[in-house]
C-alpha positions as CSV (number, residue, x, y, z in Angstrom):
1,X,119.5,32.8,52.3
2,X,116.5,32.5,50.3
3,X,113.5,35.2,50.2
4,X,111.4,32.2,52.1
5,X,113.7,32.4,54.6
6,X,114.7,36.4,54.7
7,X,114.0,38.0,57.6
8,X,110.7,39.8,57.8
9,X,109.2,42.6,59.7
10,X,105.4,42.3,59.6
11,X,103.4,45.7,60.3
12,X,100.2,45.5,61.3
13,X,98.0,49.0,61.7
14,X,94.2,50.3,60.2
15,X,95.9,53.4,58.7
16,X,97.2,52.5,55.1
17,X,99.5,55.3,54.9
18,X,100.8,54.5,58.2
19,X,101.7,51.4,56.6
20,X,103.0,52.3,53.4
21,X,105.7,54.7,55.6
22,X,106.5,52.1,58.0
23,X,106.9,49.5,55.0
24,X,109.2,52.6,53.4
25,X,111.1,52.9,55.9
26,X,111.9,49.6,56.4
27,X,113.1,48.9,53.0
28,X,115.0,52.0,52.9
29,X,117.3,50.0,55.4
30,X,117.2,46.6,53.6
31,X,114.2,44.9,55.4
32,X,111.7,43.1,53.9
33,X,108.1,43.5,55.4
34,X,104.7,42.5,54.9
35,X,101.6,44.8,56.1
36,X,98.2,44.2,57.1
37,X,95.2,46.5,58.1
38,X,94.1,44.2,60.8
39,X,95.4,41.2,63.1
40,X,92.6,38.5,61.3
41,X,94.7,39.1,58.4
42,X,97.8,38.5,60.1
43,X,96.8,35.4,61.9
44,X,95.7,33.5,58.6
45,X,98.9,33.8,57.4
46,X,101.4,30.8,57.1
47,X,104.3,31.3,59.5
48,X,107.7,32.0,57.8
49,X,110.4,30.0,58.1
50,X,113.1,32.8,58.9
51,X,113.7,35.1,61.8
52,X,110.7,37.9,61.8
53,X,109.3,40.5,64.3
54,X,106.0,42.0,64.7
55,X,105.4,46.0,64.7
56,X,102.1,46.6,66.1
57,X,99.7,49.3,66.2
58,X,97.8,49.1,69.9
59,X,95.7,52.1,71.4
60,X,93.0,50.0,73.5
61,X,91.3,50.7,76.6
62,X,91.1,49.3,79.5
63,X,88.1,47.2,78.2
64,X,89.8,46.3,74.8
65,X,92.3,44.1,76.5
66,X,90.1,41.2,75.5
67,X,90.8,41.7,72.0
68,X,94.2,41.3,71.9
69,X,94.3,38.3,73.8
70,X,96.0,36.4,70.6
71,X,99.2,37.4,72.2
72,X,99.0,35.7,75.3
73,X,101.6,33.0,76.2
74,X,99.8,30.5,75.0
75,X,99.7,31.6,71.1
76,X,102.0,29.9,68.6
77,X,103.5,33.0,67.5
78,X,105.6,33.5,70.7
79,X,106.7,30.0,70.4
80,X,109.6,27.7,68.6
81,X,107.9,25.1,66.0
């Protein structure tokens, strides 16, 4: 398996040392991550080729549904190519 292909667990959360222990922790067991302080940043990233998952950091209201809505159905990251 190449490192193109590795799996990956991508962290996204607005507290950089949050990140830097998940991303820790994770390669304390073997797993290679990526982090990013906001979903934008997430989003504009080219879509790996290998298995990955998605740890996400989500306190919104009620009204903050609305911006999380990227993770409806319909978005291309909950879908096969």
């Amino acid at each position: 398996m190449t490192s193109a292909d590795a799996p990956t667990v991508f962290v996204i959360d607005d507290d950089a040392a949050m990140r830097a222990a998940i991303q820790g922790l994770l390669k304390s067991v073997g797993l290679r991550s990526e982090t990013f302080g906001i979903a934008h940043e997430f989003l504009h990233r080219k879509r790996p080729d290998g298995p990955s998952c998605l740890v996400l950091d989500v306190k919104p209201s009620w009204s903050q549904w609305h911006r999380i809505s990227w993770l409806a159905p319909s978005s291309e990251y909950l879908h096969d190519r």
